[in-house]
C-alpha positions in Angstrom: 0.0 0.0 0.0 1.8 3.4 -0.6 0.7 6.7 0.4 2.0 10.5 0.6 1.0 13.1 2.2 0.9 16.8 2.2 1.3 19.9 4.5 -0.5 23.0 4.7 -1.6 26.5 6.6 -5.3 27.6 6.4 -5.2 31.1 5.2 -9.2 30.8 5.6 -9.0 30.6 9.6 -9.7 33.4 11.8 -8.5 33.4 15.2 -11.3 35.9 16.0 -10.3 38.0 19.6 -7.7 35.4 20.8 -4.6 37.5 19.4 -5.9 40.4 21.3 -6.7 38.3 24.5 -3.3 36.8 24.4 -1.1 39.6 23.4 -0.4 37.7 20.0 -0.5 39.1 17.0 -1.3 37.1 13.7 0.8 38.0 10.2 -0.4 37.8 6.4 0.2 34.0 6.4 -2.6 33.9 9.3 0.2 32.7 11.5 -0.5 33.6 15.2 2.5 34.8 16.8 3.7 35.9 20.3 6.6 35.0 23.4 6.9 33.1 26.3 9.0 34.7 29.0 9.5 37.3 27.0 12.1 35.3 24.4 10.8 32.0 23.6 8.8 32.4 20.5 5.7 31.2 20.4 3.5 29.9 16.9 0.2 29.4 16.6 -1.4 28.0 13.0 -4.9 26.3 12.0 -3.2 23.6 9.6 -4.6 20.5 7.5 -2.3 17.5 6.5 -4.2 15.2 3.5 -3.2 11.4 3.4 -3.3 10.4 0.1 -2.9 6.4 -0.5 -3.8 3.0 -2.5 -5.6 0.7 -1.2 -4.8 -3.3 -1.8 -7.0 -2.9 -5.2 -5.0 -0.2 -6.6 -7.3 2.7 -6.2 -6.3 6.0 -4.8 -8.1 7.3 -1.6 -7.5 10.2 0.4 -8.7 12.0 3.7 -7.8 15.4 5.2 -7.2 16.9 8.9 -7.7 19.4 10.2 -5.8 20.3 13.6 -4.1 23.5 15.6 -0.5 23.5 15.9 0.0 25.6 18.9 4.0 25.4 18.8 7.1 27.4 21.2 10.2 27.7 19.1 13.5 26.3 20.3 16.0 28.7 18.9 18.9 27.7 18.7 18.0 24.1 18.7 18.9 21.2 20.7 20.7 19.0 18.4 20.2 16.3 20.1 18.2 14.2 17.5 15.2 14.5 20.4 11.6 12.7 19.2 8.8 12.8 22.6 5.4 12.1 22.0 2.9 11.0 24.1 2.9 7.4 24.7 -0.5 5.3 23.6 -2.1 3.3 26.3 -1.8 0.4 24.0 1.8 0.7 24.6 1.9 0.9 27.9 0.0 -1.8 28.8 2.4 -4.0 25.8 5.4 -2.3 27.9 4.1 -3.5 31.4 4.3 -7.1 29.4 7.1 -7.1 27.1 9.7 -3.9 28.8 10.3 -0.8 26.5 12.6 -0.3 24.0 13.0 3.6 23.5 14.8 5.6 26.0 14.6 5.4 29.3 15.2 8.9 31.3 15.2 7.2 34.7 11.8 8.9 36.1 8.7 6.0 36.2 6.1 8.2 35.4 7.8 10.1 32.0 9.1 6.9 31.0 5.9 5.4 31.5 3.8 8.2 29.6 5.9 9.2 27.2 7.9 8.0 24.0 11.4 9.4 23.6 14.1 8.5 21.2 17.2 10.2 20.3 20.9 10.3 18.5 22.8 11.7 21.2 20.9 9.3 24.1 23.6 11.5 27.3 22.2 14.5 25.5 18.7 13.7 25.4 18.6 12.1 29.0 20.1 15.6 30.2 17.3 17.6 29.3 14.6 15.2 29.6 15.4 14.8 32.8 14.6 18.3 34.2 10.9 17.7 33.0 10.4 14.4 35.0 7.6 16.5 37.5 6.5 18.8 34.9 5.7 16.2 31.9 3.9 13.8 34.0 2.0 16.6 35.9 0.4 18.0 32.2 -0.3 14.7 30.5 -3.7 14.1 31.8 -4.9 17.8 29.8 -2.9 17.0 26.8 -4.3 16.2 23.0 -1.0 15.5 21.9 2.9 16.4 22.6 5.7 16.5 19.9 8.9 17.6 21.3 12.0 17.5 19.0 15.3 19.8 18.5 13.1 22.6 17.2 10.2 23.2 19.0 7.4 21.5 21.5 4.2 21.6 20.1 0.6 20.6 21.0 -1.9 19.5 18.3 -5.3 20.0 19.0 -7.9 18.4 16.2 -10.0 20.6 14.8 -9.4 24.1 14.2 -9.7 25.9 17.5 -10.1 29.6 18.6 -11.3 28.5 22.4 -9.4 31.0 24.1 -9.0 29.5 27.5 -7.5 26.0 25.9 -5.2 28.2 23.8 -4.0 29.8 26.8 -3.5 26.7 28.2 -1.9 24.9 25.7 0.8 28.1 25.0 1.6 28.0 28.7 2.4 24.2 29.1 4.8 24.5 25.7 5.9 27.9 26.7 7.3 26.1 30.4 8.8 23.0 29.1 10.9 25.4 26.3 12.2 27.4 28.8 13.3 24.3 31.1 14.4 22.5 27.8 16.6 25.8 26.8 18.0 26.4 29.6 19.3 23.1 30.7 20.4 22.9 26.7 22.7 26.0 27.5 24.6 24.1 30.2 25.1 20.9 29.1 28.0 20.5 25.2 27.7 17.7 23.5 31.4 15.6 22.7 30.9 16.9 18.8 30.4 20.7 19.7 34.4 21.8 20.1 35.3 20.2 17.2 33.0 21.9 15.3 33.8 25.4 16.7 37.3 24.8 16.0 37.0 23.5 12.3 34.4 25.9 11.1 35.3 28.7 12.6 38.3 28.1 10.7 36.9 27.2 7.0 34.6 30.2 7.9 37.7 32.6 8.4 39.3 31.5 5.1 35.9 32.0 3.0 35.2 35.4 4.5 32.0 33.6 5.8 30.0 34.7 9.5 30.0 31.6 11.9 26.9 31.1 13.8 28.0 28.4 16.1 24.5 28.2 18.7 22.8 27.6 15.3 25.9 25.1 13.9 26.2 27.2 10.7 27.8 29.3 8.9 27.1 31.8 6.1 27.9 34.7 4.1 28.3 35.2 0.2 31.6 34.3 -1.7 31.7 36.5 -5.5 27.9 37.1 -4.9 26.7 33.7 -4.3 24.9 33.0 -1.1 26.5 30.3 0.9 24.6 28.6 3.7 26.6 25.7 5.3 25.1 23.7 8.4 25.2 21.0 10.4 21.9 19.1 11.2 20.1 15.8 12.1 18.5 13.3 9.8 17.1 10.8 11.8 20.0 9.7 14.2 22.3 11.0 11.8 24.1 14.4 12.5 25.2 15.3 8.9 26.5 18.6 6.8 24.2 20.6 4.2 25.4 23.1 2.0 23.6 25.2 0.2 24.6 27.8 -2.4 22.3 30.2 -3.9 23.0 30.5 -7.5 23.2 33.7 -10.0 20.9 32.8 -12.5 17.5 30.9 -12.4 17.9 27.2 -13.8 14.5 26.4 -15.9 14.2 22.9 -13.9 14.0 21.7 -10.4 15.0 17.9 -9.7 17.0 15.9 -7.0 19.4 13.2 -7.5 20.5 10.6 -4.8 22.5 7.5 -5.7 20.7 4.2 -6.5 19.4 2.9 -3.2 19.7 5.6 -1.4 16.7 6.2 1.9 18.1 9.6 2.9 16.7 13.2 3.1 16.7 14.0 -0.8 15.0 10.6 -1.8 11.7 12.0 0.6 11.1 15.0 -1.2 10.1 14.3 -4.7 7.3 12.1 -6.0 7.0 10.6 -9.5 9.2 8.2 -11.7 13.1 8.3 -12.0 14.1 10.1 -15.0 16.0 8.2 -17.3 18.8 10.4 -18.9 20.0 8.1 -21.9 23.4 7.6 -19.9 23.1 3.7 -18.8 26.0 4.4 -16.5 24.5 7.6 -15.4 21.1 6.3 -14.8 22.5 3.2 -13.1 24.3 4.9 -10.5 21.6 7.6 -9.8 17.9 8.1 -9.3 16.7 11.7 -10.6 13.2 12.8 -10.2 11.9 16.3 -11.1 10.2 18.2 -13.7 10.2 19.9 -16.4 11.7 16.3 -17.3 13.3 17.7 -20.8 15.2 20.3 -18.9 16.3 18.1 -16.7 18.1 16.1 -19.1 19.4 19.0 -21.1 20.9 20.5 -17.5 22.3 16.8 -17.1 24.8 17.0 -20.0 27.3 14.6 -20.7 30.2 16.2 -19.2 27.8 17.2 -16.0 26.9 13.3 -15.8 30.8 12.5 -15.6 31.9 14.8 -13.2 29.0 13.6 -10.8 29.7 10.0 -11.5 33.3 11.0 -10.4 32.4 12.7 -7.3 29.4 10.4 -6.2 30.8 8.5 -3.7 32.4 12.3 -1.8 29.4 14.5 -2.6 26.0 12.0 -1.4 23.0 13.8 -3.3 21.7 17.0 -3.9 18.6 19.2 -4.8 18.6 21.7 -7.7 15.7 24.3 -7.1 15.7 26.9 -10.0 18.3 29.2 -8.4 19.3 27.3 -5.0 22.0 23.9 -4.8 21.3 22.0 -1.8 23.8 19.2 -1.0 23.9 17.5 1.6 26.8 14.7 3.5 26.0 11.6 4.5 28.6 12.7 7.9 29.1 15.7 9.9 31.9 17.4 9.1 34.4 18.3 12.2 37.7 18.3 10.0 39.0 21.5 8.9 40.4 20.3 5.7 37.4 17.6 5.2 34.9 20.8 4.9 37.2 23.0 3.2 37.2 20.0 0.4 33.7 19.7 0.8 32.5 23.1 0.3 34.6 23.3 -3.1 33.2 20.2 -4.1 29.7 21.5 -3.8 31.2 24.8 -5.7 32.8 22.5 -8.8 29.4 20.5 -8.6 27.1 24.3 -9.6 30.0 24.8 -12.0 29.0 21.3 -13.7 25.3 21.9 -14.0 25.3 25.9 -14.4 28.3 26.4 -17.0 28.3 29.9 -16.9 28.5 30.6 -13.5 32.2 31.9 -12.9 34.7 29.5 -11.3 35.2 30.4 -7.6 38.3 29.7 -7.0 40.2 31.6 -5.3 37.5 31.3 -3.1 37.9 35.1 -1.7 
């Protein structure tokens, strides 16, 4: 059975005099907006996700809903690779029998209630553990809890505007950001030095500005925008690069090496373009559209050079004017990144021919 699904904002909604009530204020997106504590931000949207899928007889079927994402921002994140969500009672009762096999904080109750996973596990346990009286003591007026590096969120179904649940809601996510934050700030991770050492660094040498809470780094080098980060997919911390290109390609596609499950082969439905290149289209799947410009951006010579550098670059996403790349590894090596950041430079040059080479970099 497969199935897809899509994300969206109601610009429809109205949150009627909540913003007012709350000392919110709502933008042009009909995105409500506000702080906690006077710096956590806090986000509020009416939202719809639609499941499309195939049932065992091949035909397509589809339902939408509708829910409030009442949401307080964790900025800079946690990068900890932190999933929470509420725990079913189905799964309690099968962990009561069987024992649990996601990660255990130490507290009954949290561990008992809710689900946690992470890629840094010390990390995780760290902050987690701060909340073991303040979890437990909000689950019982909950809909639903998702808590990850970016923000902790409740989802209410339906698309709400009752003012005292609202209030509620932004108070519980507004608490547990501030605990999560602050016990984020004074607790490093074994990865963190490295990385200020290395990137500050390769960010020196490219005339780039290093954003360390935010693990990036960015800046332009000969006018093109250069956004370099470090990030979690799935339990894997990993690099991204993403340079922001002069002119506006006519196609937008993504290319990952055959076999590949990462975060490029999610993002693009439809059937693998074949180029004409049996090498080329055996080593790589490529999906996007206008399919004809596609192939013409996919020249021979571009087809080499990425067959060349597959096995260094991992796959990439070409959006009109934007090159997103990203490494299967986090990149704490000084002279690893530096090669890495020309080889997503050499990899623009193969598919937009006239941009100018950029080396030197400076």
């Amino acid at each position: 059975m497969g199935w897809s699904e899509t994300l969206g904002i109601s610009k429809s909604g109205d949150w009627d005099a909540l913003p007012q009530a709350l000392g919110m204020t709502v933008d042009e997106n009909k995105v409500l907006r506000g702080t906690w504590d006077g710096h956590i931000p806090l986000r509020g949207v009416h939202t719809y996700e639609v499941i499309e899928y195939r049932n065992d007889d091949g035909r397509y079927e589809s339902y939408t809903r509708n829910y409030t994402a009442l949401s307080a921002l964790l900025d800079p994140p946690l990068f900890a690779g932190l999933k929470c969500h509420i725990r079913p009672a189905s799964l309690r009762l099968k962990d009561r029998v069987f024992g649990a096999n996601d990660l255990q904080i130490g507290h009954e109750a949290l561990d008992r209630l809710y689900d946690i996973s992470a890629a840094d596990p010390p990390l995780a346990q760290a902050l987690m553990r701060d909340l073991h009286t303040l979890l437990p003591a909000v689950h019982p007026s909950l809909p639903n809890l998702l808590i990850d590096d970016d923000y902790v969120r409740v989802e209410i179904e339906g698309w709400t505007r009752d003012l005292a649940q609202c209030r509620t809601m932004f108070e519980i996510v507004g608490r547990i950001a501030v605990i999560l934050r602050a016990a984020r700030d004074r607790t490093s991770t074994a990865w963190e030095p490295a990385f200020r050492e290395s990137w500050s660094r390769v960010a020196s040498a490219w005339g780039l500005a290093l954003d360390a809470p935010h693990g990036k780094m960015s800046g332009n080098v000969r006018a093109i925008g250069v956004d370099a980060r470090v990030r979690y997919e799935g339990h894997r911390l990993q690099t991204e690069v993403s340079l922001a290109l002069p002119s506006v390609v006519p196609a937008s596609f993504q290319l990952t090496p055959q076999g590949s499950n990462g975060f490029f082969s999610k993002l693009f439905r439809g059937q693998d373009i074949q180029i004409g290149y049996p090498a080329f289209d055996a080593m790589f799947v490529v999906k996007g559209e206008p399919e004809a410009q596609v192939r013409a951006i996919l020249t021979p010579k571009a087809c080499d050079w990425l067959m060349a550098a597959h096995t260094k670059l991992g796959g990439f996403r070409l959006d009109r004017q934007t090159l997103q790349v990203v490494s299967p590894k986090a990149l704490l090596d000084a002279r690893e990144l530096q090669a890495y950041v020309e080889l997503c430079f050499a990899t623009a040059e193969s598919l937009v021919p006239q941009m100018t080479p950029q080396a030197p970099f400076r």
